[in-house]
C-alpha positions in Angstrom: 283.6 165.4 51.8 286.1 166.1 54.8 284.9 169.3 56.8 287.7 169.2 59.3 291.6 169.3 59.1 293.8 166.4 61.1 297.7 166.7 61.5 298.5 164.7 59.1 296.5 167.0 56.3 297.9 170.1 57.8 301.4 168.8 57.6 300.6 168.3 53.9 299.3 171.5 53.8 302.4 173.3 55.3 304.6 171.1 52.9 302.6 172.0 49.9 302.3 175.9 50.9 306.5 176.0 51.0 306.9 174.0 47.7 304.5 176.8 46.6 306.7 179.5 48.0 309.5 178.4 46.6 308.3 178.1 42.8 306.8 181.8 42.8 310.0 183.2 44.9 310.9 185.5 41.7 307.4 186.5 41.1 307.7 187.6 44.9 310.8 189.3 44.5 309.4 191.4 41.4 306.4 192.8 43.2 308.6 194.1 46.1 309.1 197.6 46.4 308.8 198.6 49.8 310.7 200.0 51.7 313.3 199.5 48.5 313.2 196.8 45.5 315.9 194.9 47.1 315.0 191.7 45.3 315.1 189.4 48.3 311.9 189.4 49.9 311.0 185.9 48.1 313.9 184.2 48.8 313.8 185.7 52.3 310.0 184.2 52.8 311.5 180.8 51.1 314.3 180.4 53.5 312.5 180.8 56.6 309.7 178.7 55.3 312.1 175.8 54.9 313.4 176.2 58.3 309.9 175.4 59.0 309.6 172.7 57.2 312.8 171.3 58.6 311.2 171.7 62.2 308.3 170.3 61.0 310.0 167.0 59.1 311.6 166.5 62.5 308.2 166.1 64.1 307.2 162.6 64.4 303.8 163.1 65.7 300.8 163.7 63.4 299.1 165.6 66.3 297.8 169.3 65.6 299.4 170.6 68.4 302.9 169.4 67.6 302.8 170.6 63.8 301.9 174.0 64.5 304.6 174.0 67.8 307.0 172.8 65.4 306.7 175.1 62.3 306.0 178.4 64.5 309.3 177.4 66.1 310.8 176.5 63.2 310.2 179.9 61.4 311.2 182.1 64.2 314.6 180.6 64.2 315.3 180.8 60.9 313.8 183.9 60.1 315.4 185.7 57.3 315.4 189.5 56.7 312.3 191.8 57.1 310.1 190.2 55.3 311.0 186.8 57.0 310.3 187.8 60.3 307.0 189.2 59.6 306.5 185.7 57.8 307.2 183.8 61.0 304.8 186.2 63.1 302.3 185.2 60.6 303.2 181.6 61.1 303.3 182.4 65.2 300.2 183.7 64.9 298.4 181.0 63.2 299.9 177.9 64.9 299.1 179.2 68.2 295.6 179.6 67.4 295.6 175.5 66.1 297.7 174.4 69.2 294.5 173.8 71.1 293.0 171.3 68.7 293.1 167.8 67.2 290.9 168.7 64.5 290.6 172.2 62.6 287.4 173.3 61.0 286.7 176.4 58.8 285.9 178.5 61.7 289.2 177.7 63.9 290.8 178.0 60.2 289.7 181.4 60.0 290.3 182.4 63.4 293.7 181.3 62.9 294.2 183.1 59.8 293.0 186.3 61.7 295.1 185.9 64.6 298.4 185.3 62.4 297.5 189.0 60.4 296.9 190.6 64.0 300.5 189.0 65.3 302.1 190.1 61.8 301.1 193.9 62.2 301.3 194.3 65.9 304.7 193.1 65.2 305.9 196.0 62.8 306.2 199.1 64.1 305.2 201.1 61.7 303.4 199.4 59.5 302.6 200.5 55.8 300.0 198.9 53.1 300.6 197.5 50.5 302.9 195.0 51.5 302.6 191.0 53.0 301.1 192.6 55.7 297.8 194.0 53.5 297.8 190.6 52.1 298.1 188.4 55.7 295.2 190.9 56.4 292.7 190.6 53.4 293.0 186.8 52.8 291.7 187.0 56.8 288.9 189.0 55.8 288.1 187.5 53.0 287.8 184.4 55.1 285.6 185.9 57.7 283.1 186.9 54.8 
């Protein structure tokens, strides 16, 4: 059994994660209400996941380092609406936490998946629960426990 992540697993991670975005973007867009039901928020998260990914399919290296440079950059230029940006700081967050690595265990994983909550909601203003936010939040905790 592997117990450690390379680039080239993490790359089929991040591709796998944004074909899974993209099949549940109308479930996404149901559950938001905040701060209006505007119907977007999925489609939002969905484009600036495939910016990403297009960052990412550009990368030629398999390194750690270079994935998570590319898809945090990636996802900050093409974020889309509210819920994209906080998407990409959630990305940000993450990837900088890999960049120091060639191989990611469970506790880097974790570490990363705390640091991208942490970037998401020190990014917001004012930020409220029940939203992505909450959710960035509890999968890090749940990961912690």
């Amino acid at each position: 059994m592997q117990k450690t992540i390379n680039g080239a697993m993490l790359k089929s991670m991040i591709l796998t994660s944004a074909k899974l975005l993209e099949i549940n973007r109308a479930n996404i867009e149901a559950l938001n209400v905040f701060p209006v039901p505007d119907g977007d928020t999925g489609t939002n998260m969905s484009l600036t996941f495939q910016s990403a990914i297009k960052e990412l399919l550009n990368c030629q290296s398999n390194k750690v380092e270079d994935i998570a440079e590319a898809v945090s950059k990636g996802a900050l230029r093409g974020a889309r609406g509210n819920s994209g940006v906080i998407l990409s700081q959630v990305l940000r967050g993450f990837c900088n936490t890999l960049k120091k690595t060639e191989e990611i265990d469970t506790k880097l994983f974790t570490q990363a998946l705390v640091s991208g909550a942490e970037i998401a909601y020190g990014a917001v203003s004012k930020p409220k629960e029940g939203t992505m936010l909450t959710v960035a939040r509890m999968v890090a905790e749940h990961a912690q426990s």
